[in-house]
TORGUKE-716741 format. One record per residue (C-alpha): x, y, z; residue in one letter. Coordinates in pm, whole numbers, padded with zeros to 5 digits, always signed. Example, Ala and Ser with C-alpha at 12.3 -4.5 7.8 and 13.67 -1.06 7.14 Angstrom:
% TORGUKE-716741
+01230-00450+00780A;+01367-00106+00714S;
% end
This chain:
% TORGUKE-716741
-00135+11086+00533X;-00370+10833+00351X;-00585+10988+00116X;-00952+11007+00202X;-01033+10709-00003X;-00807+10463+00139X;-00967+10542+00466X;-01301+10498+00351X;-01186+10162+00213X;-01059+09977+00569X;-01396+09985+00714X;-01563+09852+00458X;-01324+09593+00457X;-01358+09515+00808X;-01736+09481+00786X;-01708+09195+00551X;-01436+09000+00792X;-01685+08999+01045X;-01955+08909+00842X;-01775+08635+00747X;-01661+08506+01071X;-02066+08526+01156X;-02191+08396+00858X;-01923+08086+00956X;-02059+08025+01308X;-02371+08017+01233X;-02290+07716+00963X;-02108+07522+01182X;-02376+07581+01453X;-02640+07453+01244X;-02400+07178+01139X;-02306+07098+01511X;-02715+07126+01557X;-02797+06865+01262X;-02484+06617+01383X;-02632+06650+01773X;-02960+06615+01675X;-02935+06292+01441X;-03009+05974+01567X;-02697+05701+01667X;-02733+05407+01495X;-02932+05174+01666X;-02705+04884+01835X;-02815+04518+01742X;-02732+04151+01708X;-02647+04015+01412X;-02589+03635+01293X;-02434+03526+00955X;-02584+03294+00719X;-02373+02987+00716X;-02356+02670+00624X;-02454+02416+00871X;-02719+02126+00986X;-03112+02157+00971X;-03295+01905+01146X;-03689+01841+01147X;-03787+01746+01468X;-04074+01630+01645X;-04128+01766+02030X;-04353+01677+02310X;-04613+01834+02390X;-04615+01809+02783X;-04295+01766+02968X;-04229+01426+02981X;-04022+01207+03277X;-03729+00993+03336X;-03929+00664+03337X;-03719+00312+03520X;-03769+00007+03280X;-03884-00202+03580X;-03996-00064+03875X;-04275-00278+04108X;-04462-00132+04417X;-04489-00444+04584X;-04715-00602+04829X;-04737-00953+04998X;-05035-01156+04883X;-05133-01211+05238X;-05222-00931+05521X;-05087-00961+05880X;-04863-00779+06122X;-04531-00683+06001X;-04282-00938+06168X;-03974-00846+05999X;-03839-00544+05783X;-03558-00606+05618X;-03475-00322+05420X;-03447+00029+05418X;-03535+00361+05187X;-03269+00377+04930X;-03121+00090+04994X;-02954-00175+04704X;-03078-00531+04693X;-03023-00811+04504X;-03286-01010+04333X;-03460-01296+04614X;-03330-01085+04852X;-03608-01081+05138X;-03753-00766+05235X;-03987-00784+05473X;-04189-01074+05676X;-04524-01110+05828X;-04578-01247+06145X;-04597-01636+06095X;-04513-01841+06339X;-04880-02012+06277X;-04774-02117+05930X;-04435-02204+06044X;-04528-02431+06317X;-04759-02632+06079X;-04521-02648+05816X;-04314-02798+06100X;-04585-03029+06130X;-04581-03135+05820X;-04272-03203+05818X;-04291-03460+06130X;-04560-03608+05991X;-04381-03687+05597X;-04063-03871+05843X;-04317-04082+06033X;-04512-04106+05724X;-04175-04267+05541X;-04112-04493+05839X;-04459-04643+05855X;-04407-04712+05418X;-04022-04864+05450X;-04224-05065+05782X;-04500-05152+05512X;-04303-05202+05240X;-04055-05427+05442X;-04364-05671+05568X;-04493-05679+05221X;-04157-05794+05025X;-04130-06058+05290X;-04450-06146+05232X;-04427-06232+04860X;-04094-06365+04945X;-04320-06606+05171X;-04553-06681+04870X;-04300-06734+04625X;-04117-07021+04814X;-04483-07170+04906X;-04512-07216+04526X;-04224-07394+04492X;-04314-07619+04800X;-04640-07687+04635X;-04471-07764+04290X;-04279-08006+04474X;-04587-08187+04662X;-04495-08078+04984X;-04790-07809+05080X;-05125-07812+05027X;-05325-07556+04803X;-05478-07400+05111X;-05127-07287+05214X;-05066-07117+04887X;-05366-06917+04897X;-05305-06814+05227X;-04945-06715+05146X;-05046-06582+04812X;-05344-06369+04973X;-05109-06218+05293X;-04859-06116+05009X;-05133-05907+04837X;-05237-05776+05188X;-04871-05650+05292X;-04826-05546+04929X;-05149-05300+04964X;-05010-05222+05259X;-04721-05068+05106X;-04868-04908+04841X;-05117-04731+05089X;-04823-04621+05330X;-04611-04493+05022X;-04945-04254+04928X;-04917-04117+05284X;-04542-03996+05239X;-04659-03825+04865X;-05006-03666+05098X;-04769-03556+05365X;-04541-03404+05104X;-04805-03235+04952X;-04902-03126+05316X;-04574-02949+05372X;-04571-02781+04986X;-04952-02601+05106X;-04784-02456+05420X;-04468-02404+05250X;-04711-02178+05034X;-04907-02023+05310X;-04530-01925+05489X;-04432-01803+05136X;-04762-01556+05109X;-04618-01376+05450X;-04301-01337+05271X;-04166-01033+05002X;-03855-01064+04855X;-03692-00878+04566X;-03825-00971+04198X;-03516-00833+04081X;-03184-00647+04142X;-03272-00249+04229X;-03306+00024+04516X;-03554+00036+04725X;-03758+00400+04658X;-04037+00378+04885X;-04167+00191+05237X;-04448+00166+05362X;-04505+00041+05705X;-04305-00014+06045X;-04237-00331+06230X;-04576-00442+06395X;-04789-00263+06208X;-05024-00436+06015X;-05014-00440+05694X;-05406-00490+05426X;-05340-00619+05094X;-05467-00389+04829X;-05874-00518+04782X;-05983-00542+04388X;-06081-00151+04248X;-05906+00019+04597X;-05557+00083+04520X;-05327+00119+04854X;-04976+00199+04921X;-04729-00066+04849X;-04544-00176+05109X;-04199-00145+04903X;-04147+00068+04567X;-03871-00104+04373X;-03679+00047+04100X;-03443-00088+03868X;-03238+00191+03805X;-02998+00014+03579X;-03204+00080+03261X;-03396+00429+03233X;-03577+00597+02955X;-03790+00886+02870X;-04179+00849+02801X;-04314+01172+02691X;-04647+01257+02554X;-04661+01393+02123X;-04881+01545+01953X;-05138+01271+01710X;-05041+01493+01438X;-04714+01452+01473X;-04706+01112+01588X;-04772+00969+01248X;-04460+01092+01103X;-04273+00851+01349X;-04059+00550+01304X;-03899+00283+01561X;-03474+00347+01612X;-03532+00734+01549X;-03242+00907+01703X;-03389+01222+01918X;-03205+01436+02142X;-03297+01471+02518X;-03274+01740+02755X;-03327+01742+03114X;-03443+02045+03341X;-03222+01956+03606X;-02896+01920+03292X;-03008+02247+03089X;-02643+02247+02954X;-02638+01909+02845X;-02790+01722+02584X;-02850+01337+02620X;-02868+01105+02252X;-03172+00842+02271X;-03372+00648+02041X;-03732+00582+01992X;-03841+00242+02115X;-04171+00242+02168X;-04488+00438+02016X;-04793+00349+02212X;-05062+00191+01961X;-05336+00433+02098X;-05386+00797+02121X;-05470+00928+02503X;-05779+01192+02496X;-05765+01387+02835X;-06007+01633+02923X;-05985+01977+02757X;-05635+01826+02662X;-05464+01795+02332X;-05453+01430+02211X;-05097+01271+02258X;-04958+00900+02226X;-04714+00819+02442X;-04365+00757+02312X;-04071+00608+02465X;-03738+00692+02386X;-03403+00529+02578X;-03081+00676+02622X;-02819+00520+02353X;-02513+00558+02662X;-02619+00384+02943X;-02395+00582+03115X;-02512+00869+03049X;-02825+00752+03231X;-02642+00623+03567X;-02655+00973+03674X;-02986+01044+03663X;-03308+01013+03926X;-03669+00874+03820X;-03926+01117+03801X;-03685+01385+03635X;-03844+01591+03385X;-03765+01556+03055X;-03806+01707+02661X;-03780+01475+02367X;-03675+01661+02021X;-03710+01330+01816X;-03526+01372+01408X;-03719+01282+01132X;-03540+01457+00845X;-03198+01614+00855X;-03031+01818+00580X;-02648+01890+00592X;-02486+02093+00476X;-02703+02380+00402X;-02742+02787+00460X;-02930+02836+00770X;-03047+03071+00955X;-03152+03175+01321X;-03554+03043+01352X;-03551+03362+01639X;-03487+03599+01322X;-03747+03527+01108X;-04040+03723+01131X;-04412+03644+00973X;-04447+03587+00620X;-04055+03463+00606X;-03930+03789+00586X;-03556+03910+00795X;-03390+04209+00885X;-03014+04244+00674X;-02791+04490+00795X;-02614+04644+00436X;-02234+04744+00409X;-02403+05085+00479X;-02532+05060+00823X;-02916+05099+00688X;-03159+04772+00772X;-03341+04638+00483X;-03626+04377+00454X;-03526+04063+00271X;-03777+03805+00194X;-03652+03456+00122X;-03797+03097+00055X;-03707+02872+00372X;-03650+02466+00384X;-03642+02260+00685X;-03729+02448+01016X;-03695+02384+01387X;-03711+02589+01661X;-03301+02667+01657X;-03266+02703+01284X;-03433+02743+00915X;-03266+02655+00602X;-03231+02882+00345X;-03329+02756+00021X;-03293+03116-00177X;-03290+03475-00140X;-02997+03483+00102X;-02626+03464+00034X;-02375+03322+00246X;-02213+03576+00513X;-02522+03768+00488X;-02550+03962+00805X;-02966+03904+00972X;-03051+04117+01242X;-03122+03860+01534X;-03260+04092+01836X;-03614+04246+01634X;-03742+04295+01993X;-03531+04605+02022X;-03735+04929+01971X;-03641+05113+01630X;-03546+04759+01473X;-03701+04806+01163X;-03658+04845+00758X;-03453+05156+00682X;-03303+05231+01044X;-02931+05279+01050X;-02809+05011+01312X;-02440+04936+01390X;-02350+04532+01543X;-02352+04547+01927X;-01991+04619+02041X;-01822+04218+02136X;-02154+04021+01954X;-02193+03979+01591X;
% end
């Protein structure tokens, strides 16, 4: 049998098991508890600090347009009833090509006219002309017949004085043919008025008018419809509106990038041609000048329709290579977010270079393959929260 103290010794022994076994659930339930309760790191973006290209860049202010480098809304200089329409929306001509005629029979019967009257007008002169060269013909052989004693001086003079007759004759008849040229030139002119033609190769945008309507030439301060809108599409550019402020800081041959709402994955090169020599003040407006910039591939432009709208993002200083980072990640006072080897978000201030709106050099206080937080709109993006990089983005 055990003795009495042995048996007072397993219970004992027993109660301290179990007291451990408690004392170790309860430690891994408040460890459990601390491990379910802490926060997960907070998932964000993150973009390195490389090296790369910084551009300064000038933008417009307004959306600017796909501008043709001739384009004429044209009109005939004379109103009537449209006789002929030649042409149709969208369609190619060539340049002298016609494209519509007013009725003008009128001015084509006189010129007709005219015309009659420069052949008889010719006839009656070579007529004229004909009398008077027989005429001094006439007089020259009386002279000799005189010289020889065989007619009187009466007879020259009347010889003499029916040559200079015949010969004003001529004269007057050859005036008639240059008057009844000039006659068919003035209704040549008046036909021409009823009649548009192409002032150069293009497409034809716009028509205005039907055959037999009549057609009212634009009056001085009243603008009207053209009857044709004619675009040469064969040369295009981009005039968009900048800023005066940043206008000054602009030069001629520029390069600028150009991108197109209608090509938002595309970029287009161009260079600055033009800089209007005036500033435009609209109405509660910023104050812009107008700048012009054409597309260096004119192929790249063959594509494209007028009246697309357009952004300008002209370079006026470029640095390359340099670190740069994301503009989106710098916050106020040119401060970022770094994500540390251990998971925790720290505040890093640093001085910056050149800016744009894609990225900001880094002249100091970063390092390269520093890790900057690029999504601060997240809630709990801030100094001192643990964050982890969004699974598949860096």
């Amino acid at each position: 049998m055990d003795s009495p103290q042995s048996a007072g010794r397993k219970p004992n022994g027993t109660r301290r098991r179990t007291i451990a076994i408690v004392l170790a659930i309860i430690v891994a339930g408040a460890v459990m508890t601390v491990l379910l309760n802490r926060p997960k790191p907070i998932a964000v973006t993150v973009a390195e600090v490389q090296a790369g290209r910084v551009e300064a860049t000038v933008s417009n202010t307004r959306a600017g347009s796909v501008t043709a480098c001739r384009r004429a809304k044209l009109a005939p200089p004379a109103g009537g009833r449209i006789g002929t329409l030649a042409v149709k929306k969208g369609q190619r001509v060539k340049a002298g090509q016609l494209l519509l005629e007013l009725w003008n029979d009128d001015f084509v019967a006189r010129e007709r006219v005219a015309r009659e009257q420069l052949q008889s007008a010719r006839a009656h002169a070579r007529e004229a002309c004909t009398v008077a060269n027989t005429a001094a013909a006439n007089a020259h052989r009386a002279q000799q017949l005189r010289d020889q004693g065989f007619l009187s001086p009466e007879g020259i003079q009347r010889s003499q004085s029916e040559a200079q007759s015949t010969a004003a004759a001529c004269g007057a008849a050859t005036a008639q043919i240059a008057e009844a040229e000039a006659r068919i030139g003035a209704s040549r002119a008046d036909t021409e008025r009823t009649v548009l033609r192409a002032p150069f190769d293009g497409i034809v945008a716009e028509l205005n008018g039907e055959v037999g309507e009549y057609l009212t030439p634009s009056p001085p301060g009243i603008p009207t419809l053209p009857a044709v809108d004619l675009i040469d599409d064969s040369c295009l550019y981009v005039s968009a509106p900048i800023d005066e402020v940043d206008a000054a800081r602009l030069k001629l041959g520029m390069s600028a990038r150009i991108t197109l709402d209608a090509f938002r994955d595309r970029h287009f090169n161009g260079t600055v041609k033009r800089i209007a020599p005036y500033v435009l003040a609209l109405e509660k407006q910023a104050r812009t000048a107008e700048v012009e910039v054409h597309f260096t591939d004119t192929a790249d432009a063959q594509a494209l329709l007028i009246g697309y709208s357009a952004d300008v993002d002209i370079i006026v200083t470029t640095h390359d290579p340099v670190l740069r980072v994301p503009t989106a990640a710098v916050m106020p006072g040119n401060r970022v977010l770094a994500l540390g080897a251990d998971g925790v978000l720290k505040e890093v201030s640093f001085t910056p270079g050149l800016s744009n709106w894609e990225f900001t050099e880094v002249a100091s206080g970063l390092a390269k393959g520093d890790r900057i937080v690029t999504s601060l709109d997240r809630a709990g993006v801030k100094a001192g929260a643990k964050a982890e990089v969004e699974v598949g983005k860096k």
